[in-house]
C-alpha positions as CSV (number, residue, x, y, z in Angstrom):
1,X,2.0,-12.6,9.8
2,X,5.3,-11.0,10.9
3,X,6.2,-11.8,14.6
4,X,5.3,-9.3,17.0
5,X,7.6,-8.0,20.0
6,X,6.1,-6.7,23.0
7,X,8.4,-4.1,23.9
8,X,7.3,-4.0,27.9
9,X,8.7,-7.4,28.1
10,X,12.1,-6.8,25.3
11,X,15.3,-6.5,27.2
12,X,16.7,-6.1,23.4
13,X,18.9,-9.0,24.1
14,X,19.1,-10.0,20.4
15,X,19.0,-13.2,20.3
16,X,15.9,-13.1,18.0
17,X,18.0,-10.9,15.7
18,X,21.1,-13.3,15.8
19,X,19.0,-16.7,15.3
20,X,16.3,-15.5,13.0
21,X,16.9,-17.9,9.7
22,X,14.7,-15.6,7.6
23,X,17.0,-12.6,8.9
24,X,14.0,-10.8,9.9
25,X,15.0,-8.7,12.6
26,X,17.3,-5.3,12.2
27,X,18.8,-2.7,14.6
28,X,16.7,0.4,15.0
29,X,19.4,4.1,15.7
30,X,19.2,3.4,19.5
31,X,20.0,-0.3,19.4
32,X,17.1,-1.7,19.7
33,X,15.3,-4.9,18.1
34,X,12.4,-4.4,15.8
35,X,11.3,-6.6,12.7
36,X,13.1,-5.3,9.7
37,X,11.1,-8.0,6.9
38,X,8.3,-9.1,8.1
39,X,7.2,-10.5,5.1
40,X,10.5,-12.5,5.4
41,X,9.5,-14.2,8.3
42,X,8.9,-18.3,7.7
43,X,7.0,-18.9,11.1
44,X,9.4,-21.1,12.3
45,X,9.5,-20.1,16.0
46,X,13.0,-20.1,16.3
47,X,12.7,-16.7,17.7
48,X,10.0,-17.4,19.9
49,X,11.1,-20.2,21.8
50,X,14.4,-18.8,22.3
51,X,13.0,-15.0,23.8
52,X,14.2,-15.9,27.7
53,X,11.2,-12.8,28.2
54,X,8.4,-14.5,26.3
55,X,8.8,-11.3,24.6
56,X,8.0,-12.0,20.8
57,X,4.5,-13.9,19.7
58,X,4.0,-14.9,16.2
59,X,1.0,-15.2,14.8
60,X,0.2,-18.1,12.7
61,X,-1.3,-18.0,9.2
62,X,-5.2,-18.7,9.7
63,X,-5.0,-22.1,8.1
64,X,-2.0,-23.4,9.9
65,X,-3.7,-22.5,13.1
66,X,-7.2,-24.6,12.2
67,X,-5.3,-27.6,11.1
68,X,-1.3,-28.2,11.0
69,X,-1.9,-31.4,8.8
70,X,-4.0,-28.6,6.5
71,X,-3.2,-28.4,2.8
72,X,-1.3,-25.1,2.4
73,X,-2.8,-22.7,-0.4
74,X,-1.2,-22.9,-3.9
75,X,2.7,-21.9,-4.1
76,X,3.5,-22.5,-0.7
77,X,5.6,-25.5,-0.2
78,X,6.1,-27.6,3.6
79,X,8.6,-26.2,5.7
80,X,11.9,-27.9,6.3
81,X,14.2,-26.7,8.9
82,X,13.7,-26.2,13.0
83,X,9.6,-27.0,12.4
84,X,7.8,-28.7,9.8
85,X,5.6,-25.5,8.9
86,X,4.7,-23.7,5.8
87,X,6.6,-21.3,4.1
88,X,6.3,-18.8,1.3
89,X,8.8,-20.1,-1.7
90,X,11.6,-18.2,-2.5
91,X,11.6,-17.1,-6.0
92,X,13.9,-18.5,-8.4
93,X,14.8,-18.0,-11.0
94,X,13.9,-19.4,-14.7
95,X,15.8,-22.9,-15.6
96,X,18.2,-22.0,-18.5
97,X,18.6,-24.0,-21.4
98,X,21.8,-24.0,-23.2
99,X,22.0,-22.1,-26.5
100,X,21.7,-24.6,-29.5
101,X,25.1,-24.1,-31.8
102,X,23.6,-21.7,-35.2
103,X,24.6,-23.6,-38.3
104,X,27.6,-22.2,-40.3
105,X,27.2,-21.1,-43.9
């Protein structure tokens, strides 16, 4: 779930948009904070905790809110960084293997 800003309480101070690890936020023509990639957002807080309004709530994936010790679902991997909560995995790419030398002749 992308993190919601409640724009009675924004003073568009951006701090969420200079913080956010997961570059989330963006500029909007007038200046203003709004979530850019909200599928880029890792739940870590960061910009929660730091709002000095309160203004921005994010909604935790269903299973992290039952149970933070919960197994995540398959392909998400444990969060390191400000919290210890889940994250989508970036996707990398395929391992190379170095090309094996063609006999001569």
């Amino acid at each position: 779930m992308p993190p919601i800003i409640e724009r009675t309480r924004c003073t568009d101070c951006r701090i969420c948009y200079r913080l956010c690890p997961g570059d989330c936020f963006g500029l909007d023509e007038a200046k203003r904070v709004y979530v850019r990639y909200p599928d880029e957002c890792w739940h870590c807080g960061a910009c929660e905790i730091e709002c000095p309004r309160d203004a921005i709530r994010i909604p935790l994936p269903f299973f992290i809110s039952l149970d933070p010790r919960a197994t995540p679902p398959r392909g998400w991997v444990f969060g390191q960084g400000a919290s210890d909560r889940f994250q989508r995995p970036r996707h990398a790419l395929p391992p190379t293997s170095p090309r094996s030398p063609q006999p001569s002749g």
